[in-house]
N, C-alpha and C positions, 0 to 999 in steps of 0.2 A: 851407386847413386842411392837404392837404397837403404844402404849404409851411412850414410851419410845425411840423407832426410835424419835416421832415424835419433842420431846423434843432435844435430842443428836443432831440431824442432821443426814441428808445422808451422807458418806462422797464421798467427790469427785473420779468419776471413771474417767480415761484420754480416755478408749475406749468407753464410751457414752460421752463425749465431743469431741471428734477428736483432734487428736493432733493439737500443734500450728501451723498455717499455711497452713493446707490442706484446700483443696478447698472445697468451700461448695456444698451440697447434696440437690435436692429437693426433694417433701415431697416422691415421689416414690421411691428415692433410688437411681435415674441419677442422673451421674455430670449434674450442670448449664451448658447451652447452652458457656457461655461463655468462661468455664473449659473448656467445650469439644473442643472447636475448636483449631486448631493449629494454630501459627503465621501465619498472610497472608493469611490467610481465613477468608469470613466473617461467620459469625455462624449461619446465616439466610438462606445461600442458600448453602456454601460450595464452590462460587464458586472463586476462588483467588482475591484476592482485586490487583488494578492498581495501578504500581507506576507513582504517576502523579509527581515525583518534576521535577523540572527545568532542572534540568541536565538528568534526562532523555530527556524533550522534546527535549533539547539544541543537542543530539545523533538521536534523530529519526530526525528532521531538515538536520542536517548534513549526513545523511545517504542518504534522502530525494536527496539533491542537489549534492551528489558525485557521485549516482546512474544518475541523470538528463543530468550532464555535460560528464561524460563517453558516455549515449547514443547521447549524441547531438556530443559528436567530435568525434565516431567513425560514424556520418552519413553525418556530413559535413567533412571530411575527403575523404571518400567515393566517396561523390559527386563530390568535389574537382578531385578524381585520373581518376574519369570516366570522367569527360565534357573534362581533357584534353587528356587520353587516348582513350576514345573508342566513344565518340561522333561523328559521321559524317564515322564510319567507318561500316563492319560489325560486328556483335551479335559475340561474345565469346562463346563458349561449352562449357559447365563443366561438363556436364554428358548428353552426347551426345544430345538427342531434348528435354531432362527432362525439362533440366536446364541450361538455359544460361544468358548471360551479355549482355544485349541490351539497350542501352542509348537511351530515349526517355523522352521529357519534359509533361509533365501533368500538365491541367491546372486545373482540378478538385480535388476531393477530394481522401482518400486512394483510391488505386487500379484503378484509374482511373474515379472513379463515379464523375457524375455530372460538368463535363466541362464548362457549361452554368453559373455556380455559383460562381465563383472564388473570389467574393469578399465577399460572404456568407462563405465558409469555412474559408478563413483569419480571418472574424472578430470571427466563431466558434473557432478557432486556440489561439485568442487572449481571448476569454472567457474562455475556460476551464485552461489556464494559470492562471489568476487572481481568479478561483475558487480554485485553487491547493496551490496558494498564501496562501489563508483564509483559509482552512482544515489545513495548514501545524499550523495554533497557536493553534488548539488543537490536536496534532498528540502526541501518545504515542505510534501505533504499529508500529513493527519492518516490519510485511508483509505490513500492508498498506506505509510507506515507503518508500520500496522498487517499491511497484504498481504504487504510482504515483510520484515515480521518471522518473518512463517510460513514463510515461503519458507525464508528462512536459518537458522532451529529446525530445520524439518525436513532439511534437507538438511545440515544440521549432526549432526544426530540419528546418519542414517544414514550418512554419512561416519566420523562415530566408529567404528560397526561394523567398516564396510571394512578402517580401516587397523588395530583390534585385538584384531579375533575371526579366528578361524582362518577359513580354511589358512593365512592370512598376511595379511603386511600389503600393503595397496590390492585385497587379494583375499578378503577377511575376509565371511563370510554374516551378512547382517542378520535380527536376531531378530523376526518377524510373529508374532503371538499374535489377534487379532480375527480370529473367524472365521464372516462371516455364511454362511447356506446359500444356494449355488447362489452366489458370490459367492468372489473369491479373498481370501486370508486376508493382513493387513496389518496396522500400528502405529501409534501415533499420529503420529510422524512424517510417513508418508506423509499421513495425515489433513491433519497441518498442510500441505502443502505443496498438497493439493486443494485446499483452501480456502483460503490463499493465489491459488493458480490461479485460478481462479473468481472472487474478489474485485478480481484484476487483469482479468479477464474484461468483467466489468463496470463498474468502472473506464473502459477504454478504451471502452468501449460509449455510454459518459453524457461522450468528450471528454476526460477529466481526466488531465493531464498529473503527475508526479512532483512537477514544481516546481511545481505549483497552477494552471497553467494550462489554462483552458476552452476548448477548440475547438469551437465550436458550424458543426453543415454546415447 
């Protein structure tokens, strides 16, 4: 008999070949790494691959500068209604000595710090701009985006100040009007740029890179 298989042939079984097109097996019996993974994953780690085309960044960009310009004209705005309304006058109540509306010029930096340095935080002012420039060509997340659109509102914000409010220019006192109690008195600028801060905070906390990249330890 065995003689005789050996001569005839085996004939072909389709369920020890696999049918046409199925994915191949390795030698233990799991699908390949490459079977198993789903679209948009990578198979190595599982953990979603980045869409880096153009038109993505072309959306984080623009998200970047609508978020930036929103917080820069809602604080020069701002600025603008307090130097002509409540300048030179007294503090506003908004919740009785919580919180009020007191125009005051500041020549230092958020909240008041550092008055002595006014030409130190300008040119700080002017470098985290042009750092926010360069992060922005390889920008793919949608949070970081949003982070340092605030960043660059507000420090946009206040840079206006510097170079076109007196004493002069790069040395100009930025207009703070929010004034909680027991708390130094500040704009929305600085706002934007806390929360900014913080959102980059966290951000780096959860891994997540600029260009969309997860680092998991």
């Amino acid at each position: 008999m065995a003689e005789a298989e050996r001569i005839i042939g085996t004939p072909d079984i389709p369920e020890a070949e696999g049918h046409e097109g199925a994915e191949p097996e390795q030698a233990d019996g799991g699908v390949s790494p490459e079977a198993a993974a789903p679209d948009g994953q990578d198979a190595g780690d599982g953990e979603a691959t980045v869409d880096r085309s153009p038109a993505t960044r072309r959306r984080r960009i623009i998200l970047l500068f609508c978020v930036a310009v929103l917080a820069y004209l809602l604080d020069l705005g701002s600025k603008m209604l307090v130097v002509a309304k409540l300048e030179h006058q007294e503090p506003v109540e908004i919740f009785g000595d919580w919180l009020k509306l007191d125009a005051i010029r500041n020549a230092g930096a958020a909240f008041g710090l550092g008055e002595a340095f006014t030409i130190i935080f300008t040119i700080i002012a002017a470098t985290v701009i042009v750092v926010i420039a360069r992060l922005a060509r390889k920008l793919y997340s949608l949070p970081w985006a949003i982070a340092l659109g605030l960043l660059l509102g507000g420090a946009l914000g206040n840079l206006t100040d510097r170079i076109f409010r007196a004493p002069g220019v790069f040395e100009g006192a930025v207009v703070d009007f929010i004034a909680p109690a027991h708390f130094a008195v500040f704009n929305l600028a600085d706002s934007a740029i806390v929360c900014g801060g913080i959102l980059i905070v966290l951000l780096s906390f959860k891994g997540l890179d600029p260009d969309g990249t997860v680092h998991k330890d």
